[in-house]
C-alpha positions, -999 to 999 in steps of 0.1 A, spaced: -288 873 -802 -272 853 -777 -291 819 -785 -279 828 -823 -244 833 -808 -245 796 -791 -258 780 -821 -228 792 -844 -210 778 -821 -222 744 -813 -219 744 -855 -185 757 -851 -175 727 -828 -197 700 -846 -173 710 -884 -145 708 -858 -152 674 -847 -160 665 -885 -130 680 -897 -110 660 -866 -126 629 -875 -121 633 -915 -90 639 -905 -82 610 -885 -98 587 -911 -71 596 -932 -47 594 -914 -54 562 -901 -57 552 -936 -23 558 -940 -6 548 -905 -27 519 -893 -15 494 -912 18 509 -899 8 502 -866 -7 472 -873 24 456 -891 47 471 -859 19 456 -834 24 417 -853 64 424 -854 63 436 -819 44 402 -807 68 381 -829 101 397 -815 87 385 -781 81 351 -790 113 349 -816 137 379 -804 164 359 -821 162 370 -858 161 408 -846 187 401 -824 207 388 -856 199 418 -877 215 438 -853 245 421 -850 249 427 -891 244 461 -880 272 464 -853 294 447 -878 287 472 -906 291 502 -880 327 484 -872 341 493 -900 336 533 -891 351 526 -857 370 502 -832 344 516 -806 317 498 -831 340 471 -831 341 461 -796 305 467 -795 293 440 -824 320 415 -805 304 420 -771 269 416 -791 278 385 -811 297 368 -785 264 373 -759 244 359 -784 264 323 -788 259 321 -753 229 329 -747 217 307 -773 238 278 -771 262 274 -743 235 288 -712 211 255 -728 238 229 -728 254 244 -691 241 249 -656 246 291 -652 224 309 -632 218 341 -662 241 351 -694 260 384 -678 266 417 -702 294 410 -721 321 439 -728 351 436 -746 380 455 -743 412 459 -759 449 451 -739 479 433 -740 469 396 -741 434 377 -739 421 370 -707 390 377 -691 372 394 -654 340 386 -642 322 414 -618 294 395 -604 281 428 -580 275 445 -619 267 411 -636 293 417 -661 321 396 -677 348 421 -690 367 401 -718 404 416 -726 412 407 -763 450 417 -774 448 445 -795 457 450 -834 437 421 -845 405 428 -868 401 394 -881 361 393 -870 362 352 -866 392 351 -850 384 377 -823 350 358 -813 370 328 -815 394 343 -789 367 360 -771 350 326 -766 379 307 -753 385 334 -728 345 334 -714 345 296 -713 359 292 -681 346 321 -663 313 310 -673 316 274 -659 333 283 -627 367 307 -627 378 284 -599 392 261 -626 418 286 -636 437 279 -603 429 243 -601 432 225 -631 467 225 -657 462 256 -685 468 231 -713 438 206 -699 419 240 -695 423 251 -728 414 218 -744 379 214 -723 372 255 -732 380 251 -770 360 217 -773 329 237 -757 337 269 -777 337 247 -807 307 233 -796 286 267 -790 298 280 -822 291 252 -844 271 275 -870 298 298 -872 323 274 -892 353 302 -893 352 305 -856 352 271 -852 383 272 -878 400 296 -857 396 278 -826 409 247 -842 438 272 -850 442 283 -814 444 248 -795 466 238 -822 491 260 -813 489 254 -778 490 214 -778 506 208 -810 536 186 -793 519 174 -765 508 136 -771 490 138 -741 464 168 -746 462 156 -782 447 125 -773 425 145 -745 413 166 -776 407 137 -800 383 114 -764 367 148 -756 349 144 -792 338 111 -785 326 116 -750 305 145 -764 290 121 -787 269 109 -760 269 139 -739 288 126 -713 305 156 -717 279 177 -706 263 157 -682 295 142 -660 327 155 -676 319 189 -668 298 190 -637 321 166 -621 352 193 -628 331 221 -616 320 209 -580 359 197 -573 373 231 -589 350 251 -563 358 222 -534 393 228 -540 402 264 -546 425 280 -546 448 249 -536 464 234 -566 474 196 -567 487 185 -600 479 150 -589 442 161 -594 451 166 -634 462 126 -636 428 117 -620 408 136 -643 428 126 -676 416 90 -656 382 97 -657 382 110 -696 399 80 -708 372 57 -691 343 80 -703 359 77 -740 357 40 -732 319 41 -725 311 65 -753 325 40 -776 309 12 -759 342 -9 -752 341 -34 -720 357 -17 -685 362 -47 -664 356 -23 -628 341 7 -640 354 25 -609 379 55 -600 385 61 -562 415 85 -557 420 115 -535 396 136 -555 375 118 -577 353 89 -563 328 79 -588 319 43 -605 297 38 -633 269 11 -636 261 3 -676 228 -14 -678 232 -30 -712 237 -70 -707 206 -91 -711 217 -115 -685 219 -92 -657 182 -74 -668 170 -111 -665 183 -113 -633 159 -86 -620 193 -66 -617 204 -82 -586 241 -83 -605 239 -43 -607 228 -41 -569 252 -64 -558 281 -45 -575 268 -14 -555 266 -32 -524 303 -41 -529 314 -7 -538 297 9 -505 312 -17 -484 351 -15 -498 353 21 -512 343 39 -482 337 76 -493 325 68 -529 306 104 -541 285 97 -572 269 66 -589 263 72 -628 238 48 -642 246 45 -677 220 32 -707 208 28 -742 178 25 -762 156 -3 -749 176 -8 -719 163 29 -705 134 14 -685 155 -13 -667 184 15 -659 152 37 -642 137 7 -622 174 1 -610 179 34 -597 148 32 -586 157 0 -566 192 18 -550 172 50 -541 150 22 -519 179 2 -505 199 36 -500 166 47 -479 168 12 -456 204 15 -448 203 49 -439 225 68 -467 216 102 -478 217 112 -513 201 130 -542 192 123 -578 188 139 -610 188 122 -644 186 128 -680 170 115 -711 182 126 -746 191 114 -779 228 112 -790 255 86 -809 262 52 -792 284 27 -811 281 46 -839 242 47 -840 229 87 -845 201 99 -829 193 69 -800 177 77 -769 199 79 -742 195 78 -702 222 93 -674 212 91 -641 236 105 -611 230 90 -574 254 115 -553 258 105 -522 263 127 -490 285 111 -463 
């Protein structure tokens, strides 16, 4: 009786584990290629989170329209994602912080580095979408750089470097780049001065000078200087855009050099056949010269074009060995891109920086 008792159920749990597996068939049938399509998306939002990431920003603005909670929300999402995909590749920061918008009484904007946060005030009644990541990007622009600017350098000059890069970063979005045109316009509209800063910026970005001295040179000063605030510091960098315009557009500087009280920088353009010829003694000797007489010179910026890219490496190069002999201590970094030099599109460009410790 027993034995009859232990085969019913041994049959019992062999149907069970038939029905289970009949069972799972089906259902597999009907969720693995589920699972299988969520598996390929999950591996593809790893490798490309940027289209998700752009879906859900439709998706915050749709929700806006239900609440100003929703509101602040696809602001803070949309204005993360322009940096995070544009500005944190073009400028030295360490990693994009949460970005939370909030509303108040004019624009400005807090960073809490402790919560890696950047709080951005936006004044309040305003539901134009463009024009509120507009605003919202002129306010992050600085903070993001180095909020040491704010105290250092003249609002207006400010403004004009933080709408050029918002402008810049938000290229796809052509109403935000409408309303930031909009913005500066109001703010420099009779100022001859900032207008002409606004018009050289565009042509020093051309060859990413902008980028690659403008903007570094601005930032190590700003955090060197504050919280003191010289206005003769705003003269000597309107000094250093005009000759960087002058580069960009390839026109002849006779002494490509600025020594004043804060910026002490000189620029050597390898672009004249003669002097490559000459095994770039002319170059070295002009280096030589400005060590000797300009006694507290900080950065060298080799400058060059096309062709000319090999003979502007073997001349730094050359000063990183003579800078060894003579017993000067410096660092170097350099870059090699493609930009617009006299009016030529895509040609290879090369910036290197010698900065020299004294």
């Amino acid at each position: 009786m027993s034995q009859k008792i232990v085969f019913l159920r041994v049959m019992n749990m062999n149907e069970f584990i038939e029905i289970f597996l009949k069972f799972w068939k089906h259902l597999w049938s009907i969720l693995g290629p589920i699972f299988f399509v969520l598996f390929i998306l999950l591996l593809y939002y790893i490798r490309n989170p940027e289209p998700f990431e752009k879906i859900a920003i439709h998706i915050s603005w749709i929700l806006s329209r239900v609440s100003r909670y929703f509101e602040k929300r696809a602001i803070s999402r949309e204005v993360r994602y322009i940096v995070s995909s544009s500005f944190s590749k073009n400028f030295p920061i360490e990693e994009v912080p949460e970005i939370v918008i909030e509303w108040g009484d004019e624009d400005r904007a807090i960073r809490d580095i402790k919560s890696g946060k950047l709080v951005i005030i936006l004044k309040s009644g305003r539901r134009n979408r463009y024009e509120n990541i507009a605003r919202a990007l002129l306010a992050t622009v600085p903070e993001l750089l180095a909020p040491e600017m704010k105290t250092v350098y003249d609002e207006k000059l400010l403004k004009c470097l933080s709408a050029h890069i918002a402008k810049s970063i938000a290229k796809d979005y052509p109403q935000v780049v409408t309303m930031i045109n909009e913005a500066i316009r109001d703010t420099i509209a009779n100022d001859d001065k900032m207008l002409k800063v606004s018009s050289t910026l565009v042509e020093i970005d051309d060859q990413s000078l902008f980028s690659r001295v403008l903007v570094p040179e601005l930032i190590e000063i700003a955090k060197l200087r504050y919280p003191h605030r010289d206005p003769a510091l705003d003269e000597e960098v309107l000094e250093l855009i005009d000759m960087l315009g002058k580069l960009s557009r390839g026109e002849k500087v006779d002494f490509p050099l600025i020594y004043r009280k804060y910026i002490r920088l000189a620029f050597i353009r390898v672009a004249r056949p003669e002097k490559i010829e000459a095994m770039l003694e002319p170059h070295i000797r002009f280096v030589k010269h400005i060590l000797s007489k300009y006694r507290g010179i900080k950065s060298l910026y080799i400058l060059a074009a096309g062709r000319n890219i090999a003979a502007a490496k073997a001349l730094r190069m050359l000063l990183e060995n003579e800078f060894k002999n003579i017993g000067i201590r410096f660092d170097v970094q350099e870059h090699v891109y493609e930009g617009i030099y006299k009016g030529v599109p895509k040609i290879k460009l090369y910036v290197g920086r010698i900065r020299i410790f004294s």
